[in-house]
C-alpha positions as CSV (number, residue, x, y, z in Angstrom):
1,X,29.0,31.2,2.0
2,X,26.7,33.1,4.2
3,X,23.1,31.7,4.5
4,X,20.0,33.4,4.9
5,X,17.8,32.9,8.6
6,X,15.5,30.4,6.7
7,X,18.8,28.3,5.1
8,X,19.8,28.4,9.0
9,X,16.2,27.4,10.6
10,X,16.1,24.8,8.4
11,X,19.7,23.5,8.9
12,X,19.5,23.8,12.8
13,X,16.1,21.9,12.5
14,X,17.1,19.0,10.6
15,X,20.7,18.8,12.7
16,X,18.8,18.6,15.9
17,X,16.1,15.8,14.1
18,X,19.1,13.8,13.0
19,X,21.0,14.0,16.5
20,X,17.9,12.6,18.3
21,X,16.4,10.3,15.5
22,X,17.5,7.0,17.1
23,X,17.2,5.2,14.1
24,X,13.8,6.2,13.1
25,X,13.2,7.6,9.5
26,X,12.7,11.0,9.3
27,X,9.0,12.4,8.3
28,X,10.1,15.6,6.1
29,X,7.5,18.4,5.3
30,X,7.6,20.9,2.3
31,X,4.9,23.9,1.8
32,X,4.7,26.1,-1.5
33,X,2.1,28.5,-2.1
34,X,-0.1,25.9,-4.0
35,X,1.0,22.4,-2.6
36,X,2.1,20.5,0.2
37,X,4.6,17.5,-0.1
38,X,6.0,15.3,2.5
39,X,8.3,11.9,2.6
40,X,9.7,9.8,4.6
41,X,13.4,9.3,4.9
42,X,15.8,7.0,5.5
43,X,18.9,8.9,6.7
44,X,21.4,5.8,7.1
45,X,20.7,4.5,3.6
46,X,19.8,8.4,2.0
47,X,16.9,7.0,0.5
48,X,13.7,8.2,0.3
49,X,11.0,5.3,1.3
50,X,7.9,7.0,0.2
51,X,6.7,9.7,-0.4
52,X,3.1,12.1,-0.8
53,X,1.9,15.3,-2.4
54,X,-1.3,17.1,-2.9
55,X,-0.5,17.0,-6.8
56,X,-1.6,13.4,-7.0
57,X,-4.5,12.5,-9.1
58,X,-6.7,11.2,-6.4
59,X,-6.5,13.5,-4.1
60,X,-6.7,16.2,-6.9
61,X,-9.8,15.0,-7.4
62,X,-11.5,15.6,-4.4
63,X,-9.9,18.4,-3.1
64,X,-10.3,22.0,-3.3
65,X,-7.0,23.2,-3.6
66,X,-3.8,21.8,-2.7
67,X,-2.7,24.8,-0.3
68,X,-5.6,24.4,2.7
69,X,-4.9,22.4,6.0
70,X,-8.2,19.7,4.1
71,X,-5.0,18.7,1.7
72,X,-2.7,19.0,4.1
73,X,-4.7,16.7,6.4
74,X,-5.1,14.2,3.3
75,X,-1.6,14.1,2.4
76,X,-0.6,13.3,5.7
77,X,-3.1,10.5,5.7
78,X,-1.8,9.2,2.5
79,X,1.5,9.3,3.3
80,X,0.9,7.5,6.9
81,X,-0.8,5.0,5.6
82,X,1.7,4.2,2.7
83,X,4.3,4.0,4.9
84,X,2.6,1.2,7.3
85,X,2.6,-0.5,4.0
86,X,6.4,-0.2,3.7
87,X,6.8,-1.0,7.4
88,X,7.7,2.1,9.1
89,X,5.4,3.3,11.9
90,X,7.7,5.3,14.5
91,X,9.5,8.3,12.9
92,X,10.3,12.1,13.3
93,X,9.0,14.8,12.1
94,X,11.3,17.7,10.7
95,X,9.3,20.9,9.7
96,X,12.1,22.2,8.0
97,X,12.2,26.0,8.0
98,X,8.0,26.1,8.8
99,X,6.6,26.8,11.8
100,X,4.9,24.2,13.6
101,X,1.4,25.7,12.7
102,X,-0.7,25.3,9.8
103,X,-0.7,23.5,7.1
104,X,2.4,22.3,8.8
105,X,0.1,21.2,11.9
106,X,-2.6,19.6,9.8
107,X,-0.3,17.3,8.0
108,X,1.3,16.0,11.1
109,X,-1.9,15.3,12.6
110,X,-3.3,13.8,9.2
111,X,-0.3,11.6,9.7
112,X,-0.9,10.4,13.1
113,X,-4.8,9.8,12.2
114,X,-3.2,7.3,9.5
115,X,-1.1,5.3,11.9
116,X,2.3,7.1,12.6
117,X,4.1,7.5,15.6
118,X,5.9,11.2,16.7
């Protein structure tokens, strides 16, 4: 089945994340018009370890809107620091099919504020 250049961005992306993981759980990123989720992954096990969205309650609550690089910031923040809970501080961050740029940008850098290491 023929994919479309996002389907193969996206592919190559994660492909070339996987190859050069080393064992570290993978930090994935997802952007729609009015929210930004992330999560981190554990590729060996194909679990999800935990996971962050600007849909949750307290960050609804003091933010604006869920689609400006404030709640991406936020989300990264609360996703980093929930996952130094868990016990996972190195990972690698996999934009997907987004440019690194952004919202994108904002939540990596959120995420590194809070305590991860890419």
């Amino acid at each position: 089945m023929a994919k479309n250049s996002t389907e193969r961005r996206s592919t190559s992306v994660r492909r070339r994340i996987k190859a050069a993981a080393g064992g570290r759980k993978r930090l994935s990123v997802f952007r729609s018009s009015k929210h930004i989720y992330a999560q981190v992954i554990d590729d060996e096990a194909g679990t999800t370890l935990v996971s962050a969205s600007s849909l949750e309650k307290d960050l609804r609550s003091k933010l604006k809107t869920g689609a400006d690089k404030d709640a991406a910031a936020e989300v990264g923040k609360l996703l980093a620091s929930r996952a130094v809970a868990a016990g996972v501080k190195d990972v690698v961050f996999d934009r997907g099919r987004y440019l690194y740029h952004g919202r994108v940008k904002a939540l990596a850098d959120g995420a590194r504020e809070g305590g991860l290491n890419f």
